[in-house]
N, C-alpha and C positions, 0 to 999 in steps of 0.2 A: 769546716770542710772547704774544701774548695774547690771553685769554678771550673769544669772542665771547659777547657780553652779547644775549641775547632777553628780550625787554618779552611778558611775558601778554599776548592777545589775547582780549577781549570774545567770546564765538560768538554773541551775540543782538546785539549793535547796533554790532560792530567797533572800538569803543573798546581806547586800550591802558590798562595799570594804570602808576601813579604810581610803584607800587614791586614790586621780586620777590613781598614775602611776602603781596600784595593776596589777599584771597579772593573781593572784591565788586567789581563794575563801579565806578567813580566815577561813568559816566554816568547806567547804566540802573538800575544792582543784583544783575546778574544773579549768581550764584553760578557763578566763573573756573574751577571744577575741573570742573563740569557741560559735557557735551557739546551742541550745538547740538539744540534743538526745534523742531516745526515752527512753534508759537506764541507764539517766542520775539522775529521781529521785532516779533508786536504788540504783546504783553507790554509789551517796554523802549520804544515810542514814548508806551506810556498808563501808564511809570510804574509797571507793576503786576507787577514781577519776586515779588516777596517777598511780596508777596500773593494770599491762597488763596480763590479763588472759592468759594461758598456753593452748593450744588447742595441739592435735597430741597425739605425745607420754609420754603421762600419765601414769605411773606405777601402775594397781590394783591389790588388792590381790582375788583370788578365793576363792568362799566359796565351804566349802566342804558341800555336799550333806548328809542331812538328816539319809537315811538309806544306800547311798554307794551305787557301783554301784553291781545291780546284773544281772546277767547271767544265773536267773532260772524262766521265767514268769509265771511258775504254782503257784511258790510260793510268787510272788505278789499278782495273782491273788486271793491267798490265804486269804493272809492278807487285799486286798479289801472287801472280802465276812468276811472278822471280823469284819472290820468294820460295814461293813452295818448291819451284825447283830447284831450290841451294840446299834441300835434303840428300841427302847422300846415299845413294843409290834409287831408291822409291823416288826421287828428284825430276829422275829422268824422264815420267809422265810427263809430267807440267810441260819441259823446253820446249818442246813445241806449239803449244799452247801460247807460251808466254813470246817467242818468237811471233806466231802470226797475229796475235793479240796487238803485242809493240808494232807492226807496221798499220793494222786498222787505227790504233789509235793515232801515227804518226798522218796517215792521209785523212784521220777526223782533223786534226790541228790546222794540218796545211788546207783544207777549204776553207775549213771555221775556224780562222783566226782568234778571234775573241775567247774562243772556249779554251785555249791555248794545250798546254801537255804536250807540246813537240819536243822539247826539248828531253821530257820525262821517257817519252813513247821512246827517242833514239837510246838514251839511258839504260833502257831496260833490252832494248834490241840487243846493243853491245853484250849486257851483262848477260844477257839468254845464252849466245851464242861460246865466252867464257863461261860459261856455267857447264855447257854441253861438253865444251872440252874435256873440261873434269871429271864429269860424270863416267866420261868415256874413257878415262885414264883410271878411276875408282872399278870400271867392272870389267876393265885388260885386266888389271891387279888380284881380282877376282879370282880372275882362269889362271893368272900365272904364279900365283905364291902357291897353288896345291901342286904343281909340276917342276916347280924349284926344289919342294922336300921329297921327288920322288928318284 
């Protein structure tokens, strides 16, 4: 009779070994005597059997913030109320708001220098006032496309 001969069995990626005395995947790496893990399919697909993840202290880099940090919440509050009024048609609440908003926070800037946003406050004054134009060209447009098909 003879010996029935069993091939190792890979438990992370189903791979057989080449020979009885294998200790390591040929495919993935995984170490043949070890019993299957849960993160062992991902492990042997990214190659990273034998390799030992770094936990602790990681070096990241911080991202820097968008528009920086500011010190004048009128003049966020500002630039909130521009946005809301770049909605097209319903928009049109905000400009005002975002108008007299933009010159509060422009004369917070100009006494309290330090806290700064003048330059944000004028920004958003501008954009308020372009914004309103439009709005008011979006609801001419309104009344006049139904009396163009008439």
């Amino acid at each position: 009779m003879q010996a029935i001969h069993h091939m190792k069995m890979c438990p992370a990626c189903g791979g057989s070994a080449s020979r009885d005395e294998a200790k390591f995947c040929v495919d993935c790496g995984k170490v043949l005597n070890e019993n299957y893990q849960p993160l062992d399919s991902i492990r042997s697909s990214y190659n990273l059997q034998q390799k030992h993840l770094k936990f602790g202290n990681t070096s990241h880099i911080e991202a820097d913030s968008l528009f920086g940090e500011s010190k004048n919440p009128i003049t966020d509050m500002a630039w909130a109320l521009v946005v809301y009024s770049s909605v097209p048609y319903l928009g049109i609440l905000f400009v005002p708001f975002a108008f007299v908003v933009s010159g509060v926070g422009w004369y917070k800037a100009y006494r309290v220098p330090k806290l700064g946003g003048g330059r944000l406050a004028l920004v958003c004054m501008g954009l308020s006032f372009l914004i309103l134009v439009g709005q008011i060209f979006l609801w001419w447009l309104l009344y006049l496309i139904p009396e163009l098909g008439a």
